[in-house]
GUDORO-5980 format. One line per field, with one value per residue (C-alpha): residue in three letters; x, y, z. Coordinates in steps of 0.02 Angstrom, whole numbers, plus 50000, padded with zeros to 5 digits. Layout:
// residues N
aa = [ALA,...]
u = [X,...]
v = [Y,...]
w = [Z,...]
//
This chain:
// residues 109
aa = [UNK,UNK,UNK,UNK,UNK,UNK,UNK,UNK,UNK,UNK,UNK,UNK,UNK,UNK,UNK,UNK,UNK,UNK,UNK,UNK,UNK,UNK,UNK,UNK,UNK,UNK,UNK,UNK,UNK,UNK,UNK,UNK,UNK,UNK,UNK,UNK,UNK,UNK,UNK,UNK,UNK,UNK,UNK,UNK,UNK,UNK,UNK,UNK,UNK,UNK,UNK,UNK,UNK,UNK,UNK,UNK,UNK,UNK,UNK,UNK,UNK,UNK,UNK,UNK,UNK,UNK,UNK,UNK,UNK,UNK,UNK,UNK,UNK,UNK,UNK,UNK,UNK,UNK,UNK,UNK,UNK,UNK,UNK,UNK,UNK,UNK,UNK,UNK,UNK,UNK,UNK,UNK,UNK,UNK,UNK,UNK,UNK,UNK,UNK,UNK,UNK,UNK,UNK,UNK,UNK,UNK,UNK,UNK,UNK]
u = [51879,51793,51917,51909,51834,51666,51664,51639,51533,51398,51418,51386,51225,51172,51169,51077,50937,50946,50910,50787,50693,50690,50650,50483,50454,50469,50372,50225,50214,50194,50055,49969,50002,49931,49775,49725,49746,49627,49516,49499,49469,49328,49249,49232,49182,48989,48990,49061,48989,48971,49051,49206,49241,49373,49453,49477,49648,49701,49891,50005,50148,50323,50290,50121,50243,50383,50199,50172,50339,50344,50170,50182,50340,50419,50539,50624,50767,50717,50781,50650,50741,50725,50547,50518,50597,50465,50335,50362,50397,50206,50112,50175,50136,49974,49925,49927,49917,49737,49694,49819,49955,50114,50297,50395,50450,50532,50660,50837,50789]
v = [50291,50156,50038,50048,49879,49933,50078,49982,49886,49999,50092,49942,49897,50070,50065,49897,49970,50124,50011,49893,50044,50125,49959,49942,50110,50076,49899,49999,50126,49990,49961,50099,50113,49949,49986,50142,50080,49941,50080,50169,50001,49968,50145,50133,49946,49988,50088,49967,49834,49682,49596,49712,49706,49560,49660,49824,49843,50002,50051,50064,50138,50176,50372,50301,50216,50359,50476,50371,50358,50554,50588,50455,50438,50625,50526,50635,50554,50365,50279,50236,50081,50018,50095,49997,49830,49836,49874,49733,49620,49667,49662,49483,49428,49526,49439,49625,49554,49499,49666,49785,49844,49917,49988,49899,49769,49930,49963,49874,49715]
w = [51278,51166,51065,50894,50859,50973,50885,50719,50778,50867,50683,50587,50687,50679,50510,50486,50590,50487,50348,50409,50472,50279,50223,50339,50291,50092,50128,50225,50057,49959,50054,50059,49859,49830,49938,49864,49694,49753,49820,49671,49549,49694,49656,49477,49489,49500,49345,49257,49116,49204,49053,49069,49273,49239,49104,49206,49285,49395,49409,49545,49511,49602,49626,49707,49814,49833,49872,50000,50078,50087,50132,50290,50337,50265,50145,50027,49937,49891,49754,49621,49602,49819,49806,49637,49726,49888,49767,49663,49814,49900,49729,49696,49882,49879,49715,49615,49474,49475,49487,49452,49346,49384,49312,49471,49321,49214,49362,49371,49458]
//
């Protein structure tokens, strides 16, 4: 018989793994958003004016990201508003906003 306090605390941890695992997933989709956004901007850069390539900007948005978390990982039921945080979090470190737009900013912060 386990005492209650071990109990607790095997369920706590389990639960901050839990987490930290959805949160590497969610982190990863960002990712993967932000790179195939980057992709696609790469694509259509040939074609463009040479005068407008510093103008053009391609979106990444947070269903790119929630896409990404179910395609890859089989995520179903993600917040917008955890998938919007990650997403903001990786476009500021990856410097997104050279390049890219996004609607992160339009979720509760």
């Amino acid at each position: 018989m386990t005492p209650g306090f071990l109990r607790r605390r095997r369920d706590r941890r389990a639960t901050e793994r839990a987490t930290a695992h959805l949160d590497a997933q969610l982190r990863e989709s960002a990712d993967i958003a932000i790179s195939a956004a980057r992709r696609r901007l790469t694509r259509r850069m040939p074609t463009l004016p040479l005068h407008l390539e510093h103008q053009d900007r391609e979106a990444v948005d947070v269903q790119d990201v929630l896409d990404a978390a179910r395609e890859h990982f089989g995520l179903t039921d993600v917040e917008p508003e955890r998938a919007a945080a990650w997403l903001r979090a990786r476009y500021e470190l990856r410097t997104g906003s050279m390049d890219l737009i996004t609607d992160a900013y339009e979720y509760g912060a």
